[in-house]
N, C-alpha and C positions, 0 to 999 in steps of 0.2 A: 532443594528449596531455592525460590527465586527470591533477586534480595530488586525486581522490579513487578510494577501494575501496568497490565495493558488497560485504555479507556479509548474510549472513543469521544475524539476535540469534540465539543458543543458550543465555544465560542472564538470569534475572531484572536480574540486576547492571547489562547492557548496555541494554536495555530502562529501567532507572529512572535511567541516565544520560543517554539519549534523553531522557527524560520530559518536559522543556523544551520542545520537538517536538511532543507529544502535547495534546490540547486541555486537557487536565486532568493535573493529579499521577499516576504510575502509582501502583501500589497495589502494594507486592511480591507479595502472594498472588493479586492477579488478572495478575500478569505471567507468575508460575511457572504458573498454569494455563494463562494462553493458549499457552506451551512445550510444556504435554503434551500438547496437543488435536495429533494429527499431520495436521489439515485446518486450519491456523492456521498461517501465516507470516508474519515480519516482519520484512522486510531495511530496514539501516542504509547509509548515506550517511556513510562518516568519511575526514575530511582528520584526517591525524594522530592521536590520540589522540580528535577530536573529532565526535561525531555529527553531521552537515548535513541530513541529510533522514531519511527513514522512507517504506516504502511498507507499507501491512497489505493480505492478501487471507486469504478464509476457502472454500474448496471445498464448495458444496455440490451434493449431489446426489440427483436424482429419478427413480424408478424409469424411468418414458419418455423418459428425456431425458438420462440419462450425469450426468457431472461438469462442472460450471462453474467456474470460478475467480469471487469479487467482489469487485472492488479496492475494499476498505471506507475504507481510508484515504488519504491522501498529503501528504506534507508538509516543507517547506524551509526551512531558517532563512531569514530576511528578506536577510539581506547575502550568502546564496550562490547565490539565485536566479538564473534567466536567465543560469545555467555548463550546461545541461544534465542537471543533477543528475534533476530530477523525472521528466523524459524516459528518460533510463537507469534511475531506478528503476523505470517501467514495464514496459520492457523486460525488465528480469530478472524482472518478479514474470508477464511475459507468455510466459517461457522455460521457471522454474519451471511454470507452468502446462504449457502442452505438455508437456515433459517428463513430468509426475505423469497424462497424459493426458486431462485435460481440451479438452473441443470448442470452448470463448472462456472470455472472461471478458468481465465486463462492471461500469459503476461510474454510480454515480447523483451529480447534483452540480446546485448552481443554475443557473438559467438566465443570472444576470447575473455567473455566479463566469469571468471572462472568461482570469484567469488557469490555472484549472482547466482551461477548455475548452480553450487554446490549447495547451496541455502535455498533453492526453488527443489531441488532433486529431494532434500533431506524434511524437506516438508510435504511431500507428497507428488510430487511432478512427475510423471511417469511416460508423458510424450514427447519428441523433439519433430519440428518440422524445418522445410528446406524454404517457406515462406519468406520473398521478396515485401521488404517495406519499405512501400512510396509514400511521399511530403507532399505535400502541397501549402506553399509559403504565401502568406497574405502581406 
């Protein structure tokens, strides 16, 4: 038995009480926008009253190639890790996808981020690639 509920945020409010979570302070006007964007989702991890984790994914899509989901985020407070949280947020963010009809999804992450790897493997991951990723800074 799990003693959390995965949801998916629906307001700014939920999102900047997360924000601890998030690598940086949310911002309330970049929270309310990532809300209206309807290929933007981001489900909460709460025990109680209390955000634990977060998964972000953003759907894009390409004329030859349908809709993908990309797990842009993921993340667990330090003292709730290794309960399965990160695990089961994949999963809902890998159901929501099906569901919305997308063909995968897919997430980019270090090579030495071992905890990442082990939580992306143990929830379904089953390819590794040797893909270069280029910035381009504004």
């Amino acid at each position: 038995m799990t003693d959390y509920q995965i949801r998916r945020a629906t307001s700014a409010e939920e999102i900047l009480a997360a924000s601890r979570l998030l690598d940086n302070p949310a911002k309330p006007e970049w929270a309310q926008r990532f809300l209206t964007e309807p290929a933007h989702h981001l489900l909460l991890a709460w025990i109680e009253d209390k955000a634990v984790g977060f998964i972000s994914g953003v759907e894009t899509t390409h004329p030859d190639k349908g809709t993908e989901m990309f797990l842009y985020e993921l993340g667990v407070d330090e003292e709730h890790r290794n309960r399965g949280i990160g695990r089961a947020l994949v999963a809902e963010l890998k159901r929501l996808a099906a569901e919305r009809g997308c063909y995968g999804m897919w997430v980019l992450t270090d090579r030495d981020n071992s905890a990442a790897l082990k939580t992306y493997r143990a929830a379904g991951a089953d390819e590794e690639s040797d893909h270069v990723m280029l910035t381009f800074n504004f």
